[in-house]
PATORKE-936554 format. One record per residue (C-alpha): x, y, z; residue in one letter. Coordinates in steps of 0.001 Angstrom, whole numbers, plus 500000, padded with zeros to 6 digits. Each point is the difference from the previous one (the first is absolute). Example, Ala and Ser with C-alpha at 12.3 -4.5 7.8 and 13.67 -1.06 7.14 Angstrom:
<atoms>
512300495500507800a;501370503440499340s;
</atoms>
This chain:
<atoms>
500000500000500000x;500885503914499588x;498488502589501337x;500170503630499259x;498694503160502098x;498201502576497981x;497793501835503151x;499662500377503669x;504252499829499479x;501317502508502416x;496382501393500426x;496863498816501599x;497568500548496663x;499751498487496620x;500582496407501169x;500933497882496981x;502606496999499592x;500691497669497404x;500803496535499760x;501614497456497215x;498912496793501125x;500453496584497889x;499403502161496981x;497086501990500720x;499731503600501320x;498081501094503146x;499380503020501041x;499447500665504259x;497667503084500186x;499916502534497719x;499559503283502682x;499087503992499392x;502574502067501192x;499394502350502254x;501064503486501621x;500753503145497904x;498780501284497212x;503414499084498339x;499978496761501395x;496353498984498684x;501261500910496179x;502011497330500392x;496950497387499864x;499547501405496622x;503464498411498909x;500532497197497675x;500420496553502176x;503897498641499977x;498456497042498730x;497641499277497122x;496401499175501171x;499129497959497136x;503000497654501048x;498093499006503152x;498750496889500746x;498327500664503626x;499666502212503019x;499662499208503448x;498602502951502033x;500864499888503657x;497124502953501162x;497405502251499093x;502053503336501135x;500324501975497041x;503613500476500467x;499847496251498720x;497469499890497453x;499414503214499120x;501969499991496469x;498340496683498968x;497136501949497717x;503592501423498293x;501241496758500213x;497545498580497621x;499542502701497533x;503466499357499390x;500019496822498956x;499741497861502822x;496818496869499498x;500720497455502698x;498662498837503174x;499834501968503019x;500363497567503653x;498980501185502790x;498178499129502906x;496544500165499814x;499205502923502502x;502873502190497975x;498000499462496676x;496819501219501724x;501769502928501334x;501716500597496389x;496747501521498771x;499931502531502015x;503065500647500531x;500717500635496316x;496293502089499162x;500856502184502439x;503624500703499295x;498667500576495869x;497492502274501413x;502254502214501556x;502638499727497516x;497081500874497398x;498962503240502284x;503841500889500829x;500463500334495977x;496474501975499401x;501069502264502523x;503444500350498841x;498511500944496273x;497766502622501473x;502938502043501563x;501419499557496516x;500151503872498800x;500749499324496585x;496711497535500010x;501970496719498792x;498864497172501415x;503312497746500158x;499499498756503742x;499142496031499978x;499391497800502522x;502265497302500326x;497122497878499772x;495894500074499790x;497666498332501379x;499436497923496907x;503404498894500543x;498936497931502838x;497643497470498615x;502504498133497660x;502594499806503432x;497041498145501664x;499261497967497404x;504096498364500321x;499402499350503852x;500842496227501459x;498728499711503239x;501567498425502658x;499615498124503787x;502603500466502534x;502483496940500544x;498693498316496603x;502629499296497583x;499215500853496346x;502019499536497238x;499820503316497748x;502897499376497097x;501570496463498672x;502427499011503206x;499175502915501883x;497413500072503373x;498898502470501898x;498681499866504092x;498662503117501486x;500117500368503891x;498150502567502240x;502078502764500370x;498218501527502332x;500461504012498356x;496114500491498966x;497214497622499071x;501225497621497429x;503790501349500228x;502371496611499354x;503234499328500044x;501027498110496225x;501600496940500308x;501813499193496090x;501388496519499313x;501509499531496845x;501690496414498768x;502723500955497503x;502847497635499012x;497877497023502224x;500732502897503105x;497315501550501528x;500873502984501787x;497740502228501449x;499330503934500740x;498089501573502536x;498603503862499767x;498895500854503444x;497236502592498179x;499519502892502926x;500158497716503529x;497671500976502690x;500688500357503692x;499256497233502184x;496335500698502251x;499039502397497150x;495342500529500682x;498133497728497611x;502954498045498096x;501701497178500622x;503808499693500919x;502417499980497002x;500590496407499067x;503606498643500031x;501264498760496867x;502250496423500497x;503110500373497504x;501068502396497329x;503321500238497313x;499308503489499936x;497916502601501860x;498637503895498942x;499222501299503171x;498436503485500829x;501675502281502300x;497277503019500271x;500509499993504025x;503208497656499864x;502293503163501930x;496846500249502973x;498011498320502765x;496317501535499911x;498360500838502935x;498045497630501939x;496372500033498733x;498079500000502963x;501969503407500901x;499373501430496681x;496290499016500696x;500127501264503178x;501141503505498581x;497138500255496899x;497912499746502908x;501773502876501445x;499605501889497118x;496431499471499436x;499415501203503296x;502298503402500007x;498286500422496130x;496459499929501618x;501023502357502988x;501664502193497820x;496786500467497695x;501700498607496792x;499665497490497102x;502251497513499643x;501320498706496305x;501823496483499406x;501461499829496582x;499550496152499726x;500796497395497532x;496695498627498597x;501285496573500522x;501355498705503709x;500341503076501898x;496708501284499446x;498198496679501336x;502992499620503048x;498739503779500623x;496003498725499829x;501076496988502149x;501850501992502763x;496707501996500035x;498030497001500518x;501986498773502371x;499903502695502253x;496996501501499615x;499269500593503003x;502901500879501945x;500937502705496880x;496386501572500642x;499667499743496047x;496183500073499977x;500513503694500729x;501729500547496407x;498477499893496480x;502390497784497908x;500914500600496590x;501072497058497691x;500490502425496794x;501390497581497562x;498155498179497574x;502994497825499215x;500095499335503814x;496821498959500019x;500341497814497116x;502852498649501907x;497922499287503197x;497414497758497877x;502867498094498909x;501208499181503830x;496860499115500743x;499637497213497507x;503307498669501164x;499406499712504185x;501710496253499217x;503127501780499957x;500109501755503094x;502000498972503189x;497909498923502748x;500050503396502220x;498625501662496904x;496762497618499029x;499122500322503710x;500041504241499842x;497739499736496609x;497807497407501428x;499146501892502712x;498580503641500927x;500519502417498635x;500922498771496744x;503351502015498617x;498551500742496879x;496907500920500975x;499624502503502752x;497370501720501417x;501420503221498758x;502197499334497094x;498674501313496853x;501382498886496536x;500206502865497469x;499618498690496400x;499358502889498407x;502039503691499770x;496818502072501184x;500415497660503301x;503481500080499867x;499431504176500070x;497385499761502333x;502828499098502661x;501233503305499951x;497261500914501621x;501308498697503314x;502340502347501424x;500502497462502995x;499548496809501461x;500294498207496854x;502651496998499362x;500282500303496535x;501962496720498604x;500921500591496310x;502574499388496849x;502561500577499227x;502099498385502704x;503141502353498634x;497676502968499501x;500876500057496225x;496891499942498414x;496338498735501057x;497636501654502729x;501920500045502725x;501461503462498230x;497091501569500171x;499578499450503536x;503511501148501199x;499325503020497300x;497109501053502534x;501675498745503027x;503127500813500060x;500135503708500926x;497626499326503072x;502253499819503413x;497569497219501120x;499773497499497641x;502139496753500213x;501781498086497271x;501131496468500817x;502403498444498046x;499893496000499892x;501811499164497147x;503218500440498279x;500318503120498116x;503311499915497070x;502030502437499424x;498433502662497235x;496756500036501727x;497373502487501066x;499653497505503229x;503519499675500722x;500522504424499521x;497423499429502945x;501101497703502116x;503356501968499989x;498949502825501008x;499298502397496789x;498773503388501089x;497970500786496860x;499089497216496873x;498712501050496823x;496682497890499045x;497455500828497305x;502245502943498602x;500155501616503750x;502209500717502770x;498389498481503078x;500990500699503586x;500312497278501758x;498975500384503753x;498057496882500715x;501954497640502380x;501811496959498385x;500439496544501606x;501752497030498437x;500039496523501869x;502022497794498662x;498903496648501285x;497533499091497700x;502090498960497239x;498972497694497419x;503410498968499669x;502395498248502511x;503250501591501478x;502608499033500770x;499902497139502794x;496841498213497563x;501988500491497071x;502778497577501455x;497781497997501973x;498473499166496628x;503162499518498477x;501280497863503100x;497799497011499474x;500770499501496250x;502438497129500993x;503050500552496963x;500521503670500878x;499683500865496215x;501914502660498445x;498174502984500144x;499166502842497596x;498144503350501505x;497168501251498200x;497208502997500789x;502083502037502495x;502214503178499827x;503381499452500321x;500342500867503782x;497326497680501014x;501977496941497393x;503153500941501361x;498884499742503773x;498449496912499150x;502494498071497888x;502910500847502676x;496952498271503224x;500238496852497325x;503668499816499846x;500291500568503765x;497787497567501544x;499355497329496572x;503441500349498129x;497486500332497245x;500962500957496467x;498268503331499517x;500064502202496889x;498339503433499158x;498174499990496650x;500543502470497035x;497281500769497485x;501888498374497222x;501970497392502133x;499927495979499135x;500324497588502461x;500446496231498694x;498293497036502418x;
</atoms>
Protein backbone atom coordinates (compact mmCIF):
# COMPACT_ATOMS: atom_id res chain seq x y z
CA UNK A 1 0.00 0.00 0.00
CA UNK A 2 0.89 3.91 -0.41
CA UNK A 3 -0.63 6.50 0.93
CA UNK A 4 -0.46 10.13 0.18
CA UNK A 5 -1.76 13.29 2.28
CA UNK A 6 -3.56 15.87 0.26
CA UNK A 7 -5.77 17.70 3.41
CA UNK A 8 -6.11 18.08 7.08
CA UNK A 9 -1.86 17.91 6.56
CA UNK A 10 -0.54 20.42 8.98
CA UNK A 11 -4.16 21.81 9.40
CA UNK A 12 -7.29 20.63 11.00
CA UNK A 13 -9.72 21.17 7.67
CA UNK A 14 -9.97 19.66 4.29
CA UNK A 15 -9.39 16.07 5.45
CA UNK A 16 -8.46 13.95 2.44
CA UNK A 17 -5.85 10.95 2.03
CA UNK A 18 -5.16 8.62 -0.57
CA UNK A 19 -4.36 5.15 -0.81
CA UNK A 20 -2.74 2.61 -3.59
CA UNK A 21 -3.83 -0.60 -2.47
CA UNK A 22 -3.38 -4.01 -4.58
CA UNK A 23 -3.98 -1.85 -7.60
CA UNK A 24 -6.89 0.14 -6.88
CA UNK A 25 -7.16 3.74 -5.56
CA UNK A 26 -9.08 4.83 -2.41
CA UNK A 27 -9.70 7.85 -1.37
CA UNK A 28 -10.25 8.52 2.89
CA UNK A 29 -12.59 11.60 3.07
CA UNK A 30 -12.67 14.14 0.79
CA UNK A 31 -13.11 17.42 3.48
CA UNK A 32 -14.02 21.41 2.87
CA UNK A 33 -11.45 23.48 4.06
CA UNK A 34 -12.05 25.83 6.31
CA UNK A 35 -10.99 29.31 7.93
CA UNK A 36 -10.24 32.46 5.84
CA UNK A 37 -11.46 33.74 3.05
CA UNK A 38 -8.04 32.83 1.39
CA UNK A 39 -8.07 29.59 2.78
CA UNK A 40 -11.71 28.57 1.47
CA UNK A 41 -10.45 29.48 -2.35
CA UNK A 42 -8.44 26.81 -1.96
CA UNK A 43 -11.49 24.20 -2.10
CA UNK A 44 -11.94 25.60 -5.48
CA UNK A 45 -8.48 24.01 -6.57
CA UNK A 46 -7.95 21.21 -8.89
CA UNK A 47 -7.53 17.76 -6.71
CA UNK A 48 -3.63 16.40 -6.74
CA UNK A 49 -5.18 13.45 -8.01
CA UNK A 50 -7.53 12.72 -10.89
CA UNK A 51 -11.13 11.90 -9.71
CA UNK A 52 -12.00 9.86 -12.58
CA UNK A 53 -9.00 7.51 -11.53
CA UNK A 54 -10.91 6.52 -8.38
CA UNK A 55 -12.16 3.41 -7.63
CA UNK A 56 -13.83 4.07 -4.01
CA UNK A 57 -14.17 6.28 -0.99
CA UNK A 58 -14.51 5.49 2.46
CA UNK A 59 -15.90 8.44 4.49
CA UNK A 60 -15.04 8.33 8.15
CA UNK A 61 -17.92 11.28 9.31
CA UNK A 62 -20.51 13.53 8.40
CA UNK A 63 -18.46 16.87 9.54
CA UNK A 64 -18.13 18.85 6.58
CA UNK A 65 -14.52 19.32 7.05
CA UNK A 66 -14.67 15.57 5.77
CA UNK A 67 -17.21 15.46 3.22
CA UNK A 68 -17.79 18.68 2.34
CA UNK A 69 -15.82 18.67 -1.19
CA UNK A 70 -17.48 15.35 -2.22
CA UNK A 71 -20.35 17.30 -4.51
CA UNK A 72 -16.75 18.72 -6.21
CA UNK A 73 -15.51 15.48 -6.00
CA UNK A 74 -17.97 14.06 -8.38
CA UNK A 75 -18.43 16.76 -10.84
CA UNK A 76 -14.96 16.12 -11.45
CA UNK A 77 -14.94 12.94 -12.50
CA UNK A 78 -15.20 10.80 -9.68
CA UNK A 79 -18.38 7.67 -10.18
CA UNK A 80 -17.66 5.13 -7.48
CA UNK A 81 -19.00 3.96 -4.31
CA UNK A 82 -19.17 5.93 -1.29
CA UNK A 83 -18.80 3.50 2.37
CA UNK A 84 -19.82 4.68 5.15
CA UNK A 85 -21.64 3.81 8.06
CA UNK A 86 -25.10 3.98 7.87
CA UNK A 87 -25.90 6.90 10.38
CA UNK A 88 -23.02 9.09 8.35
CA UNK A 89 -25.02 8.55 5.03
CA UNK A 90 -28.20 9.77 6.75
CA UNK A 91 -26.44 12.70 8.09
CA UNK A 92 -24.72 13.29 4.47
CA UNK A 93 -27.97 14.82 3.25
CA UNK A 94 -28.04 17.35 5.26
CA UNK A 95 -24.98 17.99 5.79
CA UNK A 96 -24.26 18.63 2.11
CA UNK A 97 -27.97 20.72 1.27
CA UNK A 98 -27.11 22.90 3.71
CA UNK A 99 -23.49 23.60 3.00
CA UNK A 100 -24.82 24.18 -1.13
CA UNK A 101 -27.33 26.45 0.29
CA UNK A 102 -25.07 28.67 1.84
CA UNK A 103 -22.43 28.40 -0.64
CA UNK A 104 -25.35 29.27 -3.24
CA UNK A 105 -26.39 32.51 -0.96
CA UNK A 106 -22.55 33.40 -0.13
CA UNK A 107 -22.09 33.73 -4.15
CA UNK A 108 -25.61 35.71 -4.75
CA UNK A 109 -24.54 37.97 -2.23
CA UNK A 110 -21.10 38.32 -3.39
CA UNK A 111 -22.59 39.27 -7.12
CA UNK A 112 -24.82 41.89 -5.64
CA UNK A 113 -21.89 43.93 -4.08
CA UNK A 114 -20.47 43.49 -7.56
CA UNK A 115 -20.32 47.36 -8.76
CA UNK A 116 -19.57 46.68 -12.18
CA UNK A 117 -22.86 44.22 -12.17
CA UNK A 118 -20.89 40.94 -13.38
CA UNK A 119 -22.02 38.11 -11.96
CA UNK A 120 -18.71 35.86 -11.80
CA UNK A 121 -19.21 34.61 -8.06
CA UNK A 122 -20.07 30.64 -8.08
CA UNK A 123 -20.68 28.44 -5.56
CA UNK A 124 -18.41 25.75 -5.24
CA UNK A 125 -21.29 23.62 -5.46
CA UNK A 126 -25.40 23.70 -5.67
CA UNK A 127 -27.73 22.03 -4.29
CA UNK A 128 -28.29 19.95 -7.39
CA UNK A 129 -24.89 18.85 -6.84
CA UNK A 130 -25.96 16.78 -4.01
CA UNK A 131 -28.31 14.25 -5.39
CA UNK A 132 -25.81 12.38 -7.73
CA UNK A 133 -23.21 12.19 -4.30
CA UNK A 134 -26.17 10.33 -2.64
CA UNK A 135 -26.91 8.30 -5.23
CA UNK A 136 -22.82 6.66 -4.91
CA UNK A 137 -23.41 6.01 -1.06
CA UNK A 138 -22.57 2.24 0.40
CA UNK A 139 -23.84 1.95 3.64
CA UNK A 140 -22.28 0.38 6.30
CA UNK A 141 -22.66 -1.50 10.08
CA UNK A 142 -20.06 -1.03 12.62
CA UNK A 143 -17.58 -4.10 13.16
CA UNK A 144 -18.88 -5.78 9.76
CA UNK A 145 -16.25 -6.48 7.35
CA UNK A 146 -17.04 -5.63 3.69
CA UNK A 147 -15.02 -6.09 0.93
CA UNK A 148 -15.20 -2.78 -1.32
CA UNK A 149 -12.30 -3.40 -4.22
CA UNK A 150 -10.73 -6.94 -5.55
CA UNK A 151 -8.31 -7.93 -2.34
CA UNK A 152 -9.13 -5.01 -0.46
CA UNK A 153 -11.72 -4.94 2.91
CA UNK A 154 -12.82 -2.47 4.81
CA UNK A 155 -14.14 -2.60 8.90
CA UNK A 156 -15.48 0.51 10.39
CA UNK A 157 -15.36 0.88 14.28
CA UNK A 158 -17.21 3.45 16.52
CA UNK A 159 -15.13 6.21 16.89
CA UNK A 160 -16.91 7.74 19.22
CA UNK A 161 -16.45 11.75 17.58
CA UNK A 162 -20.34 12.24 16.54
CA UNK A 163 -23.13 9.86 15.61
CA UNK A 164 -21.90 7.48 13.04
CA UNK A 165 -18.11 8.83 13.27
CA UNK A 166 -15.74 5.44 12.62
CA UNK A 167 -12.50 4.77 12.67
CA UNK A 168 -11.48 2.88 8.89
CA UNK A 169 -9.88 -0.18 9.20
CA UNK A 170 -8.06 -0.98 5.29
CA UNK A 171 -6.68 -4.47 4.60
CA UNK A 172 -5.17 -4.93 1.45
CA UNK A 173 -3.48 -8.52 0.22
CA UNK A 174 -0.75 -7.57 -2.28
CA UNK A 175 2.09 -9.93 -3.27
CA UNK A 176 -0.03 -12.91 -1.04
CA UNK A 177 0.70 -10.01 2.06
CA UNK A 178 -1.98 -8.46 3.59
CA UNK A 179 -1.11 -5.48 5.38
CA UNK A 180 -3.37 -3.25 6.82
CA UNK A 181 -4.04 0.69 7.57
CA UNK A 182 -5.95 2.26 10.10
CA UNK A 183 -7.35 6.12 9.87
CA UNK A 184 -8.45 6.97 13.31
CA UNK A 185 -11.22 9.57 11.49
CA UNK A 186 -11.70 12.46 14.42
CA UNK A 187 -11.54 10.17 17.95
CA UNK A 188 -13.87 11.15 20.64
CA UNK A 189 -13.18 11.51 24.33
CA UNK A 190 -13.93 8.74 26.51
CA UNK A 191 -17.59 9.44 28.76
CA UNK A 192 -18.55 11.84 25.91
CA UNK A 193 -23.21 12.36 26.59
CA UNK A 194 -25.08 10.09 24.21
CA UNK A 195 -22.12 8.14 22.30
CA UNK A 196 -20.42 5.31 22.92
CA UNK A 197 -16.61 5.01 23.84
CA UNK A 198 -14.20 4.99 20.84
CA UNK A 199 -13.61 1.40 19.91
CA UNK A 200 -10.00 0.04 19.94
CA UNK A 201 -8.74 -1.20 16.81
CA UNK A 202 -6.49 -4.78 17.31
CA UNK A 203 -3.38 -4.41 14.81
CA UNK A 204 -2.31 -2.01 12.14
CA UNK A 205 1.01 -1.77 9.45
CA UNK A 206 0.32 1.72 9.39
CA UNK A 207 -1.76 4.32 11.25
CA UNK A 208 -3.13 8.21 10.19
CA UNK A 209 -3.91 9.51 13.36
CA UNK A 210 -5.47 13.00 14.19
CA UNK A 211 -3.79 15.28 16.49
CA UNK A 212 -6.52 18.30 16.76
CA UNK A 213 -6.01 18.29 20.79
CA UNK A 214 -2.80 15.95 20.65
CA UNK A 215 -0.51 19.11 22.58
CA UNK A 216 -3.66 19.36 25.55
CA UNK A 217 -5.65 17.68 28.32
CA UNK A 218 -9.33 19.21 28.23
CA UNK A 219 -10.97 20.05 31.17
CA UNK A 220 -12.93 17.68 33.10
CA UNK A 221 -16.56 17.71 31.84
CA UNK A 222 -18.48 17.71 34.80
CA UNK A 223 -16.51 21.12 35.70
CA UNK A 224 -17.14 22.55 32.38
CA UNK A 225 -20.84 21.57 33.08
CA UNK A 226 -20.72 22.83 36.26
CA UNK A 227 -19.58 26.34 34.84
CA UNK A 228 -22.44 26.59 31.74
CA UNK A 229 -24.53 26.34 34.64
CA UNK A 230 -22.75 29.21 36.09
CA UNK A 231 -23.15 31.10 33.21
CA UNK A 232 -26.72 30.57 32.64
CA UNK A 233 -27.30 31.78 35.94
CA UNK A 234 -25.01 35.18 35.95
CA UNK A 235 -26.72 35.60 32.08
CA UNK A 236 -30.26 35.53 33.69
CA UNK A 237 -29.24 37.89 36.68
CA UNK A 238 -27.57 40.08 34.50
CA UNK A 239 -30.79 40.55 32.20
CA UNK A 240 -29.09 39.15 28.99
CA UNK A 241 -29.42 36.64 26.09
CA UNK A 242 -27.17 34.16 25.73
CA UNK A 243 -25.85 32.86 22.04
CA UNK A 244 -24.03 29.34 21.44
CA UNK A 245 -22.57 29.17 18.03
CA UNK A 246 -23.02 25.33 17.75
CA UNK A 247 -22.22 22.72 15.28
CA UNK A 248 -25.53 21.35 13.88
CA UNK A 249 -24.24 17.92 14.40
CA UNK A 250 -22.89 16.63 18.11
CA UNK A 251 -22.55 19.70 20.01
CA UNK A 252 -25.84 20.99 19.46
CA UNK A 253 -27.64 17.66 20.79
CA UNK A 254 -24.65 17.29 23.84
CA UNK A 255 -25.91 21.06 24.46
CA UNK A 256 -29.90 19.79 24.29
CA UNK A 257 -28.83 16.78 26.44
CA UNK A 258 -26.98 18.77 29.21
CA UNK A 259 -30.27 20.77 29.24
CA UNK A 260 -32.24 17.77 29.76
CA UNK A 261 -30.26 16.54 32.13
CA UNK A 262 -30.35 19.23 34.38
CA UNK A 263 -33.36 20.74 34.00
CA UNK A 264 -34.09 21.33 37.00
CA UNK A 265 -31.19 22.21 38.95
CA UNK A 266 -30.25 24.91 35.82
CA UNK A 267 -33.86 26.48 36.47
CA UNK A 268 -34.20 26.23 32.51
CA UNK A 269 -38.01 26.30 32.49
CA UNK A 270 -37.50 29.99 33.22
CA UNK A 271 -35.77 30.54 29.63
CA UNK A 272 -37.29 30.43 26.11
CA UNK A 273 -34.90 28.22 24.01
CA UNK A 274 -33.99 28.82 20.60
CA UNK A 275 -32.92 25.88 18.30
CA UNK A 276 -32.43 28.30 15.09
CA UNK A 277 -31.04 25.88 12.65
CA UNK A 278 -32.88 24.06 10.23
CA UNK A 279 -29.89 21.89 9.44
CA UNK A 280 -29.80 21.22 13.26
CA UNK A 281 -32.97 20.18 13.27
CA UNK A 282 -32.63 17.99 10.39
CA UNK A 283 -29.78 16.64 12.30
CA UNK A 284 -31.86 15.93 15.49
CA UNK A 285 -34.45 13.69 13.37
CA UNK A 286 -31.58 11.78 12.28
CA UNK A 287 -30.37 10.96 16.11
CA UNK A 288 -33.51 10.08 16.85
CA UNK A 289 -33.87 7.29 14.36
CA UNK A 290 -30.57 5.96 15.52
CA UNK A 291 -31.16 5.67 19.71
CA UNK A 292 -29.45 1.92 18.93
CA UNK A 293 -26.32 3.70 18.88
CA UNK A 294 -26.21 5.46 21.98
CA UNK A 295 -24.21 4.43 25.17
CA UNK A 296 -26.30 3.36 27.91
CA UNK A 297 -26.25 6.75 30.13
CA UNK A 298 -27.63 8.41 27.04
CA UNK A 299 -30.87 6.03 26.07
CA UNK A 300 -31.75 6.35 29.78
CA UNK A 301 -31.71 10.59 29.62
CA UNK A 302 -33.97 10.33 26.23
CA UNK A 303 -36.16 7.74 27.66
CA UNK A 304 -37.01 9.63 30.37
CA UNK A 305 -38.43 13.27 31.29
CA UNK A 306 -37.91 15.69 29.93
CA UNK A 307 -36.99 14.46 26.67
CA UNK A 308 -33.64 16.47 25.29
CA UNK A 309 -35.09 17.22 22.17
CA UNK A 310 -38.18 18.13 23.14
CA UNK A 311 -38.56 20.64 25.90
CA UNK A 312 -41.19 22.36 27.31
CA UNK A 313 -39.77 25.58 26.07
CA UNK A 314 -37.57 24.91 23.17
CA UNK A 315 -38.90 26.23 20.02
CA UNK A 316 -37.52 25.11 16.56
CA UNK A 317 -37.31 27.98 14.02
CA UNK A 318 -37.69 26.67 10.42
CA UNK A 319 -38.33 29.56 8.83
CA UNK A 320 -36.30 33.25 8.60
CA UNK A 321 -39.48 35.32 9.78
CA UNK A 322 -39.06 32.98 13.09
CA UNK A 323 -35.58 33.06 12.95
CA UNK A 324 -36.15 37.24 13.02
CA UNK A 325 -38.76 37.00 15.36
CA UNK A 326 -35.94 36.09 18.02
CA UNK A 327 -34.70 39.40 17.97
CA UNK A 328 -37.44 40.31 19.59
CA UNK A 329 -36.13 39.01 22.90
CA UNK A 330 -33.80 41.36 24.33
CA UNK A 331 -33.29 38.82 27.32
CA UNK A 332 -33.74 35.63 28.78
CA UNK A 333 -33.45 33.83 25.64
CA UNK A 334 -30.80 30.83 25.00
CA UNK A 335 -30.52 31.14 21.53
CA UNK A 336 -28.56 27.86 20.14
CA UNK A 337 -27.64 28.45 16.45
CA UNK A 338 -25.06 27.83 13.30
CA UNK A 339 -22.50 28.41 12.52
CA UNK A 340 -20.40 26.80 15.23
CA UNK A 341 -17.26 29.15 13.86
CA UNK A 342 -19.58 32.12 13.36
CA UNK A 343 -18.71 32.17 9.59
CA UNK A 344 -21.82 32.12 8.00
CA UNK A 345 -25.48 30.85 9.06
CA UNK A 346 -27.84 32.51 11.79
CA UNK A 347 -25.92 32.55 14.51
CA UNK A 348 -24.46 36.01 12.74
CA UNK A 349 -27.37 37.58 12.91
CA UNK A 350 -27.79 37.03 16.45
CA UNK A 351 -24.28 38.18 17.65
CA UNK A 352 -24.96 41.20 14.95
CA UNK A 353 -27.85 42.25 17.48
CA UNK A 354 -26.17 41.00 20.51
CA UNK A 355 -23.05 41.81 20.57
CA UNK A 356 -22.91 45.52 21.50
CA UNK A 357 -25.28 44.84 24.57
CA UNK A 358 -23.03 44.66 27.98
CA UNK A 359 -25.46 41.88 29.10
CA UNK A 360 -25.69 39.38 26.74
CA UNK A 361 -23.55 36.14 26.96
CA UNK A 362 -21.77 34.22 24.23
CA UNK A 363 -20.64 30.69 25.04
CA UNK A 364 -18.24 29.13 23.09
CA UNK A 365 -18.34 25.13 22.98
CA UNK A 366 -16.53 24.30 20.13
CA UNK A 367 -13.31 24.74 18.41
CA UNK A 368 -13.00 27.86 16.52
CA UNK A 369 -9.68 27.77 13.59
CA UNK A 370 -7.65 30.21 13.02
CA UNK A 371 -9.22 32.87 10.25
CA UNK A 372 -12.47 32.91 11.98
CA UNK A 373 -15.09 35.39 13.04
CA UNK A 374 -15.44 32.90 16.27
CA UNK A 375 -11.92 32.57 17.00
CA UNK A 376 -11.40 37.00 16.52
CA UNK A 377 -13.98 36.43 19.46
CA UNK A 378 -12.87 34.13 21.58
CA UNK A 379 -9.52 36.10 21.57
CA UNK A 380 -10.57 38.92 22.57
CA UNK A 381 -11.27 41.32 19.36
CA UNK A 382 -12.50 44.71 20.45
CA UNK A 383 -14.53 45.49 17.31
CA UNK A 384 -15.44 42.71 14.19
CA UNK A 385 -16.73 43.76 11.01
CA UNK A 386 -20.05 41.65 10.05
CA UNK A 387 -22.59 42.48 7.36
CA UNK A 388 -20.35 45.42 5.96
CA UNK A 389 -20.19 47.04 9.71
CA UNK A 390 -17.98 47.75 12.48
CA UNK A 391 -19.59 46.24 15.56
CA UNK A 392 -18.60 46.93 19.15
CA UNK A 393 -18.29 44.21 20.90
CA UNK A 394 -19.32 44.60 24.66
CA UNK A 395 -21.26 41.48 25.37
CA UNK A 396 -19.30 39.12 27.75
CA UNK A 397 -17.49 36.08 26.14
CA UNK A 398 -17.06 32.62 27.74
CA UNK A 399 -15.30 29.65 26.18
CA UNK A 400 -15.26 26.17 28.05
CA UNK A 401 -13.24 23.97 26.71
CA UNK A 402 -14.34 20.62 28.00
CA UNK A 403 -16.81 19.71 25.70
CA UNK A 404 -14.72 18.67 22.93
CA UNK A 405 -15.74 16.36 20.35
CA UNK A 406 -12.33 15.33 20.02
CA UNK A 407 -9.94 13.58 22.53
CA UNK A 408 -6.69 15.17 24.01
CA UNK A 409 -4.08 14.20 24.78
CA UNK A 410 -4.18 11.34 27.58
CA UNK A 411 -7.34 9.55 25.14
CA UNK A 412 -5.35 10.04 22.21
CA UNK A 413 -2.57 7.62 23.66
CA UNK A 414 -4.79 5.62 25.64
CA UNK A 415 -6.32 4.78 22.27
CA UNK A 416 -3.16 4.30 20.74
CA UNK A 417 -1.88 2.16 23.84
CA UNK A 418 -4.08 -0.82 23.32
CA UNK A 419 -3.31 -1.32 19.57
CA UNK A 420 -0.87 -4.19 20.56
CA UNK A 421 2.18 -3.64 17.52
CA UNK A 422 2.70 0.03 18.40
CA UNK A 423 2.38 0.89 14.61
CA UNK A 424 4.30 3.55 13.06
CA UNK A 425 2.47 6.54 13.20
CA UNK A 426 1.64 9.38 10.80
CA UNK A 427 -0.22 12.73 12.31
CA UNK A 428 -3.05 13.98 10.50
CA UNK A 429 -5.84 16.98 11.29
CA UNK A 430 -3.76 19.01 13.79
CA UNK A 431 -1.54 22.19 13.62
CA UNK A 432 1.84 21.64 13.94
CA UNK A 433 2.18 22.51 17.72
CA UNK A 434 -0.50 20.19 18.73
CA UNK A 435 1.48 17.13 16.13
CA UNK A 436 4.63 18.07 17.49
CA UNK A 437 3.52 17.82 21.26
CA UNK A 438 1.97 14.73 20.41
CA UNK A 439 4.46 12.80 18.30
CA UNK A 440 7.37 13.65 20.97
CA UNK A 441 4.32 11.92 24.20
CA UNK A 442 4.56 8.77 21.52
CA UNK A 443 8.23 8.58 21.37
CA UNK A 444 8.52 9.15 25.13
CA UNK A 445 6.31 6.72 26.68
CA UNK A 446 5.66 4.05 23.25
CA UNK A 447 9.10 4.40 21.38
CA UNK A 448 6.59 4.73 18.62
CA UNK A 449 7.55 5.69 15.09
CA UNK A 450 5.82 9.02 14.61
CA UNK A 451 5.88 11.22 11.50
CA UNK A 452 4.22 14.65 10.66
CA UNK A 453 2.40 14.64 7.31
CA UNK A 454 2.94 17.11 4.34
CA UNK A 455 0.22 17.88 1.82
CA UNK A 456 2.11 16.26 -0.95
CA UNK A 457 4.08 13.65 1.18
CA UNK A 458 4.01 9.63 0.32
CA UNK A 459 4.33 7.21 2.78
CA UNK A 460 4.78 3.44 1.47
CA UNK A 461 3.07 0.48 3.89
Amino acid sequence: MRVRFHGAAGEVTGSCHEVEANGHRVILDCGLIQGSAQDERRNFEPFLFDPAAVDALVLSHGHIDHCGRLPVLVKRGFTGPIWTHAATADLLKVMLEDSAFIAEMDAEQANKRREDGHADHKPLFTRADVGPVLRQVKPLAYDAPQEILPGVTVVLRDAGHILGSATVELRARENGAERTLVFSGDLGMKGTPILRDPAPVPRADLLLLESTYGGRAHRERAATVTEIGEILDHAWSDGGNVLIPAFAVGRTQEMLYWFARYWDEWNLSRWKIFLDSPMATKVVEVYDRHEDLFDTAGRKVFAGKPHPFRLPNLRYTADVEASRGINAHERGAIIIAGSGMCNGGRIRHHLRQNLGRKQAHVLFVGYQAHGTLGRRLVDGAPRVRMFGEDIQVNAQRHTVGGLSAHSDQPGLLAWYAQIENRPRTVLVHGEDDAREALAEAMKSRFGSDVSLSRPGMEIEV
